[in-house]
N, CA, C and O atoms as a printed pandas DataFrame, in Angstrom:
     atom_number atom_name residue_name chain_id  residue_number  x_coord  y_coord  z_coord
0              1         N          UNK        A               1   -1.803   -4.833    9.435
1              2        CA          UNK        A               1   -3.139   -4.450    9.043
2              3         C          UNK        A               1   -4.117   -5.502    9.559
3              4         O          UNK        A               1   -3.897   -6.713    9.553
4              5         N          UNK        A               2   -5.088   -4.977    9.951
5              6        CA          UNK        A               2   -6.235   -5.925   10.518
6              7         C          UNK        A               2   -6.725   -7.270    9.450
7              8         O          UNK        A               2   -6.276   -7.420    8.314
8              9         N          UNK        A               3   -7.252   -7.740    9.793
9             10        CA          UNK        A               3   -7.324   -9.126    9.260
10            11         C          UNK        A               3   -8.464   -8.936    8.331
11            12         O          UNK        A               3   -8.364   -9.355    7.177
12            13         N          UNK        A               4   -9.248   -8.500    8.627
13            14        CA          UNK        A               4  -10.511   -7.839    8.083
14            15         C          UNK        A               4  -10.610   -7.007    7.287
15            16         O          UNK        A               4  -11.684   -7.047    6.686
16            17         N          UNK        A               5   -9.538   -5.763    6.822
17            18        CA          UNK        A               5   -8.953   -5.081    5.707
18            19         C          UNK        A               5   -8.058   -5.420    5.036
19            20         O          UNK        A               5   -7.541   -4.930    4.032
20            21         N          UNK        A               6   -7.907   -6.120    5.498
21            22        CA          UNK        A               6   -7.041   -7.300    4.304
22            23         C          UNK        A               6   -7.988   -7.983    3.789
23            24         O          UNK        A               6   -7.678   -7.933    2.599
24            25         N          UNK        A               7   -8.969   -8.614    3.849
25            26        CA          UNK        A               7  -10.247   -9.568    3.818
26            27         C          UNK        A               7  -11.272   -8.870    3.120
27            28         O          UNK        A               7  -12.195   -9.593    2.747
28            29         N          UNK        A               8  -11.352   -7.793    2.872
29            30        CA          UNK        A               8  -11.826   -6.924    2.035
30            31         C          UNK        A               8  -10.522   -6.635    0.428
31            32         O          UNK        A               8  -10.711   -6.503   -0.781
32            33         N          UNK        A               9   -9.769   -6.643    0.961
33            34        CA          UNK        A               9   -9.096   -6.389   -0.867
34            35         C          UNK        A               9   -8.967   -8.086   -1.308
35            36         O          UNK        A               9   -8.924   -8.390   -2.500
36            37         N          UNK        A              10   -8.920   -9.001   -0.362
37            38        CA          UNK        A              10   -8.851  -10.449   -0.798
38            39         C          UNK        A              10  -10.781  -10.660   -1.561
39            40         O          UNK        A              10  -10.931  -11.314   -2.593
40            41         N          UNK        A              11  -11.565  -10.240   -1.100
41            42        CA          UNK        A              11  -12.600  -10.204   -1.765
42            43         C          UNK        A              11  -13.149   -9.061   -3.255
43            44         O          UNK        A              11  -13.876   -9.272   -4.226
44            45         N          UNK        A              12  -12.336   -7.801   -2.764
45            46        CA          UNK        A              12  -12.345   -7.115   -3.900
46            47         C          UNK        A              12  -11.264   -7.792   -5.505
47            48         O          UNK        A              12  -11.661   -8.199   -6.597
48            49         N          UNK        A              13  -10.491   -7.708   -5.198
49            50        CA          UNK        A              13   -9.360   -8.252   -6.169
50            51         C          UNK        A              13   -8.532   -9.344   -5.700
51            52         O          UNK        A              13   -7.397   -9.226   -5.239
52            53         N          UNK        A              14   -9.206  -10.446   -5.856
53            54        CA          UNK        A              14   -8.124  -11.465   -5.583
54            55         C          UNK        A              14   -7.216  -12.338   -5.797
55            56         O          UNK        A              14   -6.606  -13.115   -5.063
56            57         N          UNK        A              15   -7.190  -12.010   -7.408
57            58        CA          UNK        A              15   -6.155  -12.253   -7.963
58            59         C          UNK        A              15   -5.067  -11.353   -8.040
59            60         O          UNK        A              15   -4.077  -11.710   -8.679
60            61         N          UNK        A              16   -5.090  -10.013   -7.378
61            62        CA          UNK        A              16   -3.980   -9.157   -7.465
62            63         C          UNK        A              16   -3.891   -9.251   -5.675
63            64         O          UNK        A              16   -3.500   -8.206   -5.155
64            65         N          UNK        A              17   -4.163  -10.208   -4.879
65            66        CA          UNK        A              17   -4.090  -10.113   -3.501
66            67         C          UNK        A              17   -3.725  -11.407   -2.831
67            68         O          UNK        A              17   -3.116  -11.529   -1.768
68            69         N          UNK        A              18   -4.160  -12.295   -3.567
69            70        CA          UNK        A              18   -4.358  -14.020   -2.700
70            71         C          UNK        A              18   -3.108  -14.131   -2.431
71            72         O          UNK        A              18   -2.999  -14.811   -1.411
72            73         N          UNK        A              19   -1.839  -13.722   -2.936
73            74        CA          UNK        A              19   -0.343  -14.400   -2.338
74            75         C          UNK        A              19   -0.056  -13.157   -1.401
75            76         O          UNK        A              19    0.713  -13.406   -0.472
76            77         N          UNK        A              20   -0.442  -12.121   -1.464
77            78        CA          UNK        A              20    0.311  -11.150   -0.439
78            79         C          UNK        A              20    0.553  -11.008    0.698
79            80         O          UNK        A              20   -0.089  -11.843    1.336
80            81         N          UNK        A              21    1.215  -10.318    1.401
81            82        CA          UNK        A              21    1.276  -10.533    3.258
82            83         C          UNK        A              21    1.330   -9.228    3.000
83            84         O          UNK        A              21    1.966   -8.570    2.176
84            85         N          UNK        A              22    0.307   -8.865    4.110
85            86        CA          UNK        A              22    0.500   -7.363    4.403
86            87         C          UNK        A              22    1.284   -6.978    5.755
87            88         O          UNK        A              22    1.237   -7.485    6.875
88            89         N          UNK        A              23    1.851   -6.147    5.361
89            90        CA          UNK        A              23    3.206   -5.539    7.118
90            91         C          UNK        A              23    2.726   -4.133    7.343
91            92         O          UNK        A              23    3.666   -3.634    7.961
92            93         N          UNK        A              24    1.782   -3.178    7.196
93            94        CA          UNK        A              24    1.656   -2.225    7.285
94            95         C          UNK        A              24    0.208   -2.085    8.438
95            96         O          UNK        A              24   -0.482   -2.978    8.929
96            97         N          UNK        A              25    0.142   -0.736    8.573
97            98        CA          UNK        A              25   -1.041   -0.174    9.419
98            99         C          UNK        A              25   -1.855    0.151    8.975
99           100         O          UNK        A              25   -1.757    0.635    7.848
100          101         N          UNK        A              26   -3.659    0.019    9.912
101          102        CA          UNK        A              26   -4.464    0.209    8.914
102          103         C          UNK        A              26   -4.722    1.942    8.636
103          104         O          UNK        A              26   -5.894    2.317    8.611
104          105         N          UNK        A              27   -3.511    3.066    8.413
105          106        CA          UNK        A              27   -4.131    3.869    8.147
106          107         C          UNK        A              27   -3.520    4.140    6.916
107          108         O          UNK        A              27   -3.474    5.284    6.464
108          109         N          UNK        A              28   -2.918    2.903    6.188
109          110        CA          UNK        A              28   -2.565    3.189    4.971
110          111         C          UNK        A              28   -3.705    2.210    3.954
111          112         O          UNK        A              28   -3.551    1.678    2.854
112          113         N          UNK        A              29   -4.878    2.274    4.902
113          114        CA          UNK        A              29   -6.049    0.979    3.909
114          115         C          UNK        A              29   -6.929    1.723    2.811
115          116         O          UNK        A              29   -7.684    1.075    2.087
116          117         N          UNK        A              30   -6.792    3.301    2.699
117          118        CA          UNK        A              30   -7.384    3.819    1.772
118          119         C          UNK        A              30   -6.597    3.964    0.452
119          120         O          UNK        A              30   -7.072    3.889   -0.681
120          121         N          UNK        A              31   -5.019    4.236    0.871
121          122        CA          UNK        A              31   -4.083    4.377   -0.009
122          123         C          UNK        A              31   -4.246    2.784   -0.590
123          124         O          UNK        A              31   -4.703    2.886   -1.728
124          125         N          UNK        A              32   -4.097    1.724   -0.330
125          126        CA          UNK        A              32   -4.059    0.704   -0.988
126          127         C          UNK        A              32   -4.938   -0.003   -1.678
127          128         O          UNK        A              32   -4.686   -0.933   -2.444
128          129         N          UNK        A              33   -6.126    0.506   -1.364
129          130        CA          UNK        A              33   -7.796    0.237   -2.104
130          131         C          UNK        A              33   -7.248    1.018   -3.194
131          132         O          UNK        A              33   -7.083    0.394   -4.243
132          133         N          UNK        A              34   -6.849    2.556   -3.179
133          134        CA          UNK        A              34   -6.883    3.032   -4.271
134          135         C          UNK        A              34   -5.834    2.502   -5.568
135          136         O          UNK        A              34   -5.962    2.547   -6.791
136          137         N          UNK        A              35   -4.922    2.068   -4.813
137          138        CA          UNK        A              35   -3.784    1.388   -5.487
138          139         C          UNK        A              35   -4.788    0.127   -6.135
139          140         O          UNK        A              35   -5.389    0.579   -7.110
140          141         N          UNK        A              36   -5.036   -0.895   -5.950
141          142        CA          UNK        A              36   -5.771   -2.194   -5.996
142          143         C          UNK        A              36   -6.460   -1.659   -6.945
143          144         O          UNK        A              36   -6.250   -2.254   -8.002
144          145         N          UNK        A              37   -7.600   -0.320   -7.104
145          146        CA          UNK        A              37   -8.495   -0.040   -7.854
146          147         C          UNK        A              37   -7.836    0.710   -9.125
147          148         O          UNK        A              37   -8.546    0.722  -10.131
148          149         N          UNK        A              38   -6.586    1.332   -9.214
149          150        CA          UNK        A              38   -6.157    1.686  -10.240
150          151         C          UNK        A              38   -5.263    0.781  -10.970
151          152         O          UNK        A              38   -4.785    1.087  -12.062
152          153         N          UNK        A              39   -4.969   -0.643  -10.206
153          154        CA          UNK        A              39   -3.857   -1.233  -10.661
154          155         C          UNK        A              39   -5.156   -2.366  -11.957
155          156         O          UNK        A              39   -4.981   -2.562  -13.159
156          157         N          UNK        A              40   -6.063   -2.756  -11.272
157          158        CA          UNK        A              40   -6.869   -3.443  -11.973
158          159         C          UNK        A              40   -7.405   -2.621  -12.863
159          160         O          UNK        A              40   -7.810   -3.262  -13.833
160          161         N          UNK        A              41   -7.571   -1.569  -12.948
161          162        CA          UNK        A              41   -8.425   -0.958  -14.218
162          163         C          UNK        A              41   -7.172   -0.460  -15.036
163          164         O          UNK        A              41   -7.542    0.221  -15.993
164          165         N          UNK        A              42   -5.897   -0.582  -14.958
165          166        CA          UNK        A              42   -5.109   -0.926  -15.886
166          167         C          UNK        A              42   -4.904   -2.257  -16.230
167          168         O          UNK        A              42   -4.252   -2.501  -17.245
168          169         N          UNK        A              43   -5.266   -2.982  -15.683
169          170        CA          UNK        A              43   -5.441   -4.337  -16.410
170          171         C          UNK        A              43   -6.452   -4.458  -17.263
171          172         O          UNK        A              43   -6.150   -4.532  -18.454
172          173         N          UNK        A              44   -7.977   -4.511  -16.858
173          174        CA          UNK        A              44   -8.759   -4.571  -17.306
174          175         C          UNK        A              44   -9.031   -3.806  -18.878
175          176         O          UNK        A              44   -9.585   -4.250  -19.884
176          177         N          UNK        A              45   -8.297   -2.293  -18.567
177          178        CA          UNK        A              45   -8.054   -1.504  -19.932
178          179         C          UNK        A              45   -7.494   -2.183  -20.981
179          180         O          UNK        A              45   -7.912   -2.248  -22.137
180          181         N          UNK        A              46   -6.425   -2.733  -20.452
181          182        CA          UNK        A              46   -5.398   -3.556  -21.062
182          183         C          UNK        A              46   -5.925   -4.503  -22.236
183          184         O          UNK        A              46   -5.645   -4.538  -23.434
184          185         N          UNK        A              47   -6.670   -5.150  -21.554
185          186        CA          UNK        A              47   -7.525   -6.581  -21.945
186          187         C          UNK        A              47   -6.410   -7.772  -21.552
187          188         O          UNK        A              47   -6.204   -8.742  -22.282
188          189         N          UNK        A              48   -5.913   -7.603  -20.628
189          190        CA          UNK        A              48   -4.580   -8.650  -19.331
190          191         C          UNK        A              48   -6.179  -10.015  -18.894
191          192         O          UNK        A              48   -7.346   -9.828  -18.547
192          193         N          UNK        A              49   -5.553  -10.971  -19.101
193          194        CA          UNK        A              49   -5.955  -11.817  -18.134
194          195         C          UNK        A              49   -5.779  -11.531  -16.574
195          196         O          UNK        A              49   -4.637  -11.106  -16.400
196          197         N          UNK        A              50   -6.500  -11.608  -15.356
197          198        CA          UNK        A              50   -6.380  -11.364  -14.662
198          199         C          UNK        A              50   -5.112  -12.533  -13.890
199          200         O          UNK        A              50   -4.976  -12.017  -12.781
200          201         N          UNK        A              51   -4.566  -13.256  -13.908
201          202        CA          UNK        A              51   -3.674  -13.787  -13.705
202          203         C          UNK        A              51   -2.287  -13.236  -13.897
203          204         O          UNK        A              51   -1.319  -13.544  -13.202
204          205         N          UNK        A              52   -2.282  -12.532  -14.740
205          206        CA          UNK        A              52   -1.193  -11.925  -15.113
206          207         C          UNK        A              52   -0.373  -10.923  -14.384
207          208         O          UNK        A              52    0.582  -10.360  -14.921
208          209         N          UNK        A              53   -0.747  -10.700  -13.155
209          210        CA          UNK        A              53   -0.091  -10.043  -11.590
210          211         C          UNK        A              53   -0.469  -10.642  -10.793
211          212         O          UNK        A              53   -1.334  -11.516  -10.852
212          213         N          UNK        A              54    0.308  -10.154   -9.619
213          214        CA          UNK        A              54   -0.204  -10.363   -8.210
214          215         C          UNK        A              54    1.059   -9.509   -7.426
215          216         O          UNK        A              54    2.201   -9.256   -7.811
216          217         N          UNK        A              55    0.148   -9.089   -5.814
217          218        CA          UNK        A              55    1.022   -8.437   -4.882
218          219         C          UNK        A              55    2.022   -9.815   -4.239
219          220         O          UNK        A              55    1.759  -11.016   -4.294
220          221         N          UNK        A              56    2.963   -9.277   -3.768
221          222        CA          UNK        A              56    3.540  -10.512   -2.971
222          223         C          UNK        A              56    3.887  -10.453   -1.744
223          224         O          UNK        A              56    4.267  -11.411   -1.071
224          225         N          UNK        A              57    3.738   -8.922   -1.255
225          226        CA          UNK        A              57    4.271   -8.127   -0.359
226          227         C          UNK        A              57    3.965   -6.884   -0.160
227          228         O          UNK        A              57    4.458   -6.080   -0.952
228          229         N          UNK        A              58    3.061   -6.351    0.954
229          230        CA          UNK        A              58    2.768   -4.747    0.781
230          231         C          UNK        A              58    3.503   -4.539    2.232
231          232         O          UNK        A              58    3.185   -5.230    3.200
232          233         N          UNK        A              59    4.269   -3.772    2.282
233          234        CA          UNK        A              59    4.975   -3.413    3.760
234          235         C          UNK        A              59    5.443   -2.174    4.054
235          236         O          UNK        A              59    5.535   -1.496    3.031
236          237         N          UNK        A              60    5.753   -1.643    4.971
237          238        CA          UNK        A              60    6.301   -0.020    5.556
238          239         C          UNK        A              60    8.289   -0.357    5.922
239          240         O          UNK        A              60    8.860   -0.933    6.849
240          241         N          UNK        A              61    8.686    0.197    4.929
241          242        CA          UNK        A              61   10.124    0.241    4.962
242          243         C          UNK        A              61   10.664    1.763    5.034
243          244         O          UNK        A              61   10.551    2.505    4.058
244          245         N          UNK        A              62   11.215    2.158    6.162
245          246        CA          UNK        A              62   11.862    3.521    6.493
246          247         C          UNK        A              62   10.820    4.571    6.254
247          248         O          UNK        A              62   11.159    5.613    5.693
248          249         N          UNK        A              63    9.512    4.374    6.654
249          250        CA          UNK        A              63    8.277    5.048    6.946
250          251         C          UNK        A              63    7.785    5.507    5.155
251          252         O          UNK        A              63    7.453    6.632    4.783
252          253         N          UNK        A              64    7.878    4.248    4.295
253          254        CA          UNK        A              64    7.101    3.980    3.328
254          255         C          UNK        A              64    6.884    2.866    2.763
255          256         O          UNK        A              64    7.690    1.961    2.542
256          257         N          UNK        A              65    5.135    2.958    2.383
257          258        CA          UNK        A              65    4.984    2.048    1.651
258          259         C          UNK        A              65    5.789    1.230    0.550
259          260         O          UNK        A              65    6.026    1.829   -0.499
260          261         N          UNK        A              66    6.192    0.040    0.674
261          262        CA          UNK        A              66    6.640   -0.324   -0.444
262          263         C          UNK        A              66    5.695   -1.619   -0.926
263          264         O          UNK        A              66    5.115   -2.135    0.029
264          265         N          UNK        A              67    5.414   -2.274   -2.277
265          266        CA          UNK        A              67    4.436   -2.779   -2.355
266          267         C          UNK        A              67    5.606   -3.727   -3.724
267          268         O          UNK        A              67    5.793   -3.288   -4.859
268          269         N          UNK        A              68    6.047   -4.674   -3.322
269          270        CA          UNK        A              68    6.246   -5.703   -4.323
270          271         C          UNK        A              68    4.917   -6.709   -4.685
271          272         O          UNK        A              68    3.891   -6.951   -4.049
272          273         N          UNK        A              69    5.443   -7.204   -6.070
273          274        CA          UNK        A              69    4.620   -7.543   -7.114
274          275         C          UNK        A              69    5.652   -8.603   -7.742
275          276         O          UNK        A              69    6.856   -8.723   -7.516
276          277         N          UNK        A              70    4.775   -9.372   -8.640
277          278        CA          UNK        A              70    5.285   -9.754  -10.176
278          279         C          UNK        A              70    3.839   -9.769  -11.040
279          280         O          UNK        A              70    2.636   -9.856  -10.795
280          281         N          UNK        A              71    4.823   -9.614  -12.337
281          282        CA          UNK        A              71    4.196   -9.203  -13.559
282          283         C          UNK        A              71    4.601  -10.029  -14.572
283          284         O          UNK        A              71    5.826  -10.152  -14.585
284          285         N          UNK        A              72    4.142  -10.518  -15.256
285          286        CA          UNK        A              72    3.871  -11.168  -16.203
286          287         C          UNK        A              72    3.942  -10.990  -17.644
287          288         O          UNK        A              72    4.119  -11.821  -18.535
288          289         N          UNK        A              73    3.693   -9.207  -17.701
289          290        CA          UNK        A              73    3.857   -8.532  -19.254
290          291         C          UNK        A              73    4.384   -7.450  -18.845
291          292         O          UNK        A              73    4.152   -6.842  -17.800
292          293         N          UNK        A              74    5.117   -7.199  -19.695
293          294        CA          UNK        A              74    6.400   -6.237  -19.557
294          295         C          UNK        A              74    5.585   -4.943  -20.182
295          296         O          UNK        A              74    5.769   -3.934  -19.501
296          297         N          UNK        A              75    4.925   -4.791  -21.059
297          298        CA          UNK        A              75    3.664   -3.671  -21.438
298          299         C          UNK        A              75    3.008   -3.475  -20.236
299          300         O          UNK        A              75    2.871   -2.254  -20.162
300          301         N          UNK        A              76    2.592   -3.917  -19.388
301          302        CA          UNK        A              76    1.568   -3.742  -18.195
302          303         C          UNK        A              76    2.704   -3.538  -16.931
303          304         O          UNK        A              76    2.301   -2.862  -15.984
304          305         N          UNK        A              77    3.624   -3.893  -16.880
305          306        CA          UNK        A              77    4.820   -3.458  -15.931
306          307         C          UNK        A              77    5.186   -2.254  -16.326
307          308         O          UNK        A              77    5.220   -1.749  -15.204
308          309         N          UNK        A              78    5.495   -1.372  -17.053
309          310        CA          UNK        A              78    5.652   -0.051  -17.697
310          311         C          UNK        A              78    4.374    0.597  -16.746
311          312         O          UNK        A              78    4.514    1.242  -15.707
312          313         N          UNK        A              79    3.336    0.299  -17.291
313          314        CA          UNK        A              79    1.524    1.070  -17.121
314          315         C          UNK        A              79    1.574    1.358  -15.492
315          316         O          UNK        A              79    1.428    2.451  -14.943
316          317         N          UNK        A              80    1.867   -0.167  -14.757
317          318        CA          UNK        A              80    1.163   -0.067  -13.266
318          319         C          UNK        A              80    2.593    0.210  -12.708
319          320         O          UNK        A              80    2.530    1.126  -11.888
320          321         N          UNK        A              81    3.604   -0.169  -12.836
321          322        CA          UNK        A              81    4.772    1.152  -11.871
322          323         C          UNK        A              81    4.701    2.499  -11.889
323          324         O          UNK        A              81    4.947    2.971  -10.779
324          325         N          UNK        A              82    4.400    3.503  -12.933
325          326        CA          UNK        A              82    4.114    4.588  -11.936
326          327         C          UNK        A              82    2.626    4.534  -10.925
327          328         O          UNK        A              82    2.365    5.118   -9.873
328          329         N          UNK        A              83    1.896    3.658  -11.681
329          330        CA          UNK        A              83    0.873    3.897  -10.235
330          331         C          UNK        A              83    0.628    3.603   -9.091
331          332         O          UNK        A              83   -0.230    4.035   -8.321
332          333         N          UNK        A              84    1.814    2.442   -8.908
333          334        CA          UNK        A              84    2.150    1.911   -7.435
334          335         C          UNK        A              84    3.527    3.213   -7.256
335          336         O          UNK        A              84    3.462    3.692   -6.123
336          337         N          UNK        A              85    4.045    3.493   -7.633
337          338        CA          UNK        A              85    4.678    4.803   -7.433
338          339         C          UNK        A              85    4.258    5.866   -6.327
339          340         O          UNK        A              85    4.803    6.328   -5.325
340          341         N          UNK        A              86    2.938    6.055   -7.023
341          342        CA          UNK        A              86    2.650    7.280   -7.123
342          343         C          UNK        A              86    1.797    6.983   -5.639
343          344         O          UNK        A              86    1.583    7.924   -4.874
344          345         N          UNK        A              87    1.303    5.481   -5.294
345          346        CA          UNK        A              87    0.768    5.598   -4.211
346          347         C          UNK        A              87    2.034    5.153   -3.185
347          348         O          UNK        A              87    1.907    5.525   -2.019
348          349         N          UNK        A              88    2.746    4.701   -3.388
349          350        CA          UNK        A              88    4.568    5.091   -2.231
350          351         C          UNK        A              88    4.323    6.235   -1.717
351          352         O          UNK        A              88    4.155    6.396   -0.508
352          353         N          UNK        A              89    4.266    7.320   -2.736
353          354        CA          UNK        A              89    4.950    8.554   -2.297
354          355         C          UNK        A              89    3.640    9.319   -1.757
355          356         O          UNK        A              89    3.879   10.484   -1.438
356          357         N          UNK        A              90    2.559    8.984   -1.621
357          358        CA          UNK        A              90    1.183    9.202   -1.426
358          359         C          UNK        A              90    1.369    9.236    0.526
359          360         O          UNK        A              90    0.957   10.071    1.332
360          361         N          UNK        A              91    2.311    7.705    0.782
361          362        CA          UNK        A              91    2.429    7.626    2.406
362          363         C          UNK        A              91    2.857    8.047    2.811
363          364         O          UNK        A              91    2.536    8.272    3.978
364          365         N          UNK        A              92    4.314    8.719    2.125
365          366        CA          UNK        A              92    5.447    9.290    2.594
366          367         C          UNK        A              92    5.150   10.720    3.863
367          368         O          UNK        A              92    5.932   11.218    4.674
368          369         N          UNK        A              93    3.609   11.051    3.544
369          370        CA          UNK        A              93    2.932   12.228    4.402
370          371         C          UNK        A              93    1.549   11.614    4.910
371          372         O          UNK        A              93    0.619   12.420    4.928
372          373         N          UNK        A              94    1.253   10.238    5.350
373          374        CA          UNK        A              94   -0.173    9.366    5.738
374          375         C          UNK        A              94   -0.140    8.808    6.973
375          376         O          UNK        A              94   -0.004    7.618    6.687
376          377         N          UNK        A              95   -0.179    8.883    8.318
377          378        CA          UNK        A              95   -0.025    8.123    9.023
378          379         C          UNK        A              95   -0.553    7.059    8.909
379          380         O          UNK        A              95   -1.778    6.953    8.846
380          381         N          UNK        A              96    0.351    5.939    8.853
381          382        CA          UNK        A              96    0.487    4.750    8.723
382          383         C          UNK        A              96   -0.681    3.967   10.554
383          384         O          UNK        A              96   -0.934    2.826   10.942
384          385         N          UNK        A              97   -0.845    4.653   10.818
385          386        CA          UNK        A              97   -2.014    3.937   12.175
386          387         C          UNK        A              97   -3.530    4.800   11.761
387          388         O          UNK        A              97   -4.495    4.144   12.151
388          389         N          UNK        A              98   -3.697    5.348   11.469
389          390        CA          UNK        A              98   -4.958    6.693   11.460
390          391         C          UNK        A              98   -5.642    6.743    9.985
391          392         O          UNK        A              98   -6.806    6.558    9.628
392          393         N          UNK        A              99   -4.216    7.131    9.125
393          394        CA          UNK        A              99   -4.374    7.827    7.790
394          395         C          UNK        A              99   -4.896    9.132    7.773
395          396         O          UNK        A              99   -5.662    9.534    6.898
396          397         N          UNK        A             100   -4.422    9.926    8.903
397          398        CA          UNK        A             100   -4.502   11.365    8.751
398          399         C          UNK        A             100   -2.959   11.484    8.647
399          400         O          UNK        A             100   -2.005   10.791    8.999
400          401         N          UNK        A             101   -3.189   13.065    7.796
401          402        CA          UNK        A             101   -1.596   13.527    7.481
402          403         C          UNK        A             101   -0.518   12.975    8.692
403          404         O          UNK        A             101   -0.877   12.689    9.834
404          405         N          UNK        A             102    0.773   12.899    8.222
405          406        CA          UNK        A             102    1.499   12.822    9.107
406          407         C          UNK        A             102    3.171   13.168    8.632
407          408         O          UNK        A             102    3.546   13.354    7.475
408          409         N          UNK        A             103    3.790   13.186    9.528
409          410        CA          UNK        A             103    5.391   13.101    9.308
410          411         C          UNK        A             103    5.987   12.059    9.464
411          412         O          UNK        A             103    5.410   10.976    9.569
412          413         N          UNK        A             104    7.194   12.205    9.504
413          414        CA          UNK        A             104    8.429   10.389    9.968
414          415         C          UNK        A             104    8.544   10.896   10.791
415          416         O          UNK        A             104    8.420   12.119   10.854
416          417         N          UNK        A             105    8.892    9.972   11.976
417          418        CA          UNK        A             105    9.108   10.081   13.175
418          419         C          UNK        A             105   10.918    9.684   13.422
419          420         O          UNK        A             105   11.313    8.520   13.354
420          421         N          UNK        A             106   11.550   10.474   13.613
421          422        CA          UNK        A             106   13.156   10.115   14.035
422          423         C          UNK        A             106   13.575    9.573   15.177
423          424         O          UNK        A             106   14.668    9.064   15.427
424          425         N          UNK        A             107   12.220    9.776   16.159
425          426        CA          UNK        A             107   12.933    8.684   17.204
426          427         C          UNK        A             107   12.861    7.114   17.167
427          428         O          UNK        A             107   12.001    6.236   17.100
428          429         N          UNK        A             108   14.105    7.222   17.239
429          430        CA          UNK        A             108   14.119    5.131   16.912
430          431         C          UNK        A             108   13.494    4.484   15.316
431          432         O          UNK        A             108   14.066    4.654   14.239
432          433         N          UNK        A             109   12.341    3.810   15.497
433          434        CA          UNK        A             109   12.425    3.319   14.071
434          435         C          UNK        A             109   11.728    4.489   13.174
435          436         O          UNK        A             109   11.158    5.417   13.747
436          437         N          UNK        A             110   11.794    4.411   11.603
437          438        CA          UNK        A             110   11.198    5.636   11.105
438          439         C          UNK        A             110    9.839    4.918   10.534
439          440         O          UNK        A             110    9.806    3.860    9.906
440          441         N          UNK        A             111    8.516    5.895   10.967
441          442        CA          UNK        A             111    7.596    5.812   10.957
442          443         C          UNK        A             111    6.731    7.164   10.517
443          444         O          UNK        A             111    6.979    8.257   11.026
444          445         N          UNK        A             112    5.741    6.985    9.569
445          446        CA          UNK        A             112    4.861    8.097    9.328
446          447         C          UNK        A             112    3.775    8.342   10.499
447          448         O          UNK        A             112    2.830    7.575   10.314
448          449         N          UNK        A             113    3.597    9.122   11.602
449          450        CA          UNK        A             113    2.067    9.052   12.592
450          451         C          UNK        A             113    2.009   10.467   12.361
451          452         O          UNK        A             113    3.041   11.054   12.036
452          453         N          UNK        A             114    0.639   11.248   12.522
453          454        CA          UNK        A             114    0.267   11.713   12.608
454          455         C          UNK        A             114    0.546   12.951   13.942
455          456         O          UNK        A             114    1.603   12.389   14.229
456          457         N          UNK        A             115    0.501   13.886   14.756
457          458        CA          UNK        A             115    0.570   14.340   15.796
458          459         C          UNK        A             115   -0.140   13.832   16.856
459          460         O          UNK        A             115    0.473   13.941   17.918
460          461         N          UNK        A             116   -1.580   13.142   16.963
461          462        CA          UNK        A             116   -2.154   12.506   17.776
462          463         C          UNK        A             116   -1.413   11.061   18.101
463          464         O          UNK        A             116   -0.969   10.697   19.189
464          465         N          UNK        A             117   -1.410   10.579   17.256
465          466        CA          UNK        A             117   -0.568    9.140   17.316
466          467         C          UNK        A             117    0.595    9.276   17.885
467          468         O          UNK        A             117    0.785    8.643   18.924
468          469         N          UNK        A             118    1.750   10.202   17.307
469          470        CA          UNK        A             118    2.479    9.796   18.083
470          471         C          UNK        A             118    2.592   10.941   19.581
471          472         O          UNK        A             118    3.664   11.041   20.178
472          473         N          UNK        A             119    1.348   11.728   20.027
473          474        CA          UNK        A             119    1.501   11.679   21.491
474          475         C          UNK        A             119    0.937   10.430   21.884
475          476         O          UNK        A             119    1.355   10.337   23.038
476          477         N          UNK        A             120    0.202    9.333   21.648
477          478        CA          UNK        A             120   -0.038    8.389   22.125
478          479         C          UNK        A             120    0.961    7.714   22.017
479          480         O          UNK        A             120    0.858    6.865   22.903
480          481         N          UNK        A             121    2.079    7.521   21.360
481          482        CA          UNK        A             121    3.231    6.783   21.771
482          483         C          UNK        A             121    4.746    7.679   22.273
483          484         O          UNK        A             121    5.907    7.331   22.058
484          485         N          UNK        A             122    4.302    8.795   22.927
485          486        CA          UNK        A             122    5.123    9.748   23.494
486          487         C          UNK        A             122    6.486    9.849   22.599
487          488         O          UNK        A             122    7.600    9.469   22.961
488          489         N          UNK        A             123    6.233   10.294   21.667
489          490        CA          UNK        A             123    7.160   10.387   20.240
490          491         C          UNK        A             123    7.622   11.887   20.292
491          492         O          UNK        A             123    7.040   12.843   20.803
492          493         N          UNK        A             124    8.705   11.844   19.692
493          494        CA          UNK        A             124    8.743   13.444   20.098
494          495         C          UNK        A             124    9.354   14.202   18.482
495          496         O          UNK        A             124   10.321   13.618   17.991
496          497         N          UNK        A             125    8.884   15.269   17.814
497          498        CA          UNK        A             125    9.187   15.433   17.074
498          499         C          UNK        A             125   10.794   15.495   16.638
499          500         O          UNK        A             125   11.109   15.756   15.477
């Protein structure tokens, strides 16, 4: 992911961002704002110190998002796993370069692109 959309959730939430490394493409940067924005307003609901998470790792494993964490309260670990869940399975159909719909790609490594994307990398369904 560009340095600069990363640099935007490090300024939006940065206590749920300052340790993370991101491994993914930027067409999964809407899916993860939304993640970031639902993960904090379960905190905030909560009444959580904001210290009390952080990402450690957001990356594309077998053409999905996976997004490790630690947590701090086992009440608020319950709350925000299905909603990092729910944005996993959100990529599973996102191209990961674009963020228009997409499929996995079976040739060679597995990847979500879109039909434009992967004729730009002569991918073949």
């Amino acid at each position: 992911m560009k340095k600069h959309l990363v640099a935007s959730f490090e300024d939006d939430y940065p206590y749920l961002t300052k340790e993370a490394r991101f491994e993914t493409g930027d067409g999964w940067y809407d899916i993860l704002r939304d993640m970031f924005s639902d993960v904090h307003q379960a905190i905030v609901d909560g009444g959580y110190d904001k210290d009390v998470m952080t990402f450690t790792q957001i990356k594309e494993k077998f053409g999905t998002l996976n997004a490790y964490y630690t947590c701090k309260d086992r009440k608020l670990m319950i709350v925000v796993s299905p909603i990092i869940d729910k944005y996993e399975i959100m990529s599973h159909d996102t191209c990961e370069r674009c963020g228009d719909r997409g499929t996995a790609t079976t040739d060679g490594w597995i990847k979500v692109l879109c039909g434009r994307c992967k004729k730009q990398d002569r991918i073949r369904d």
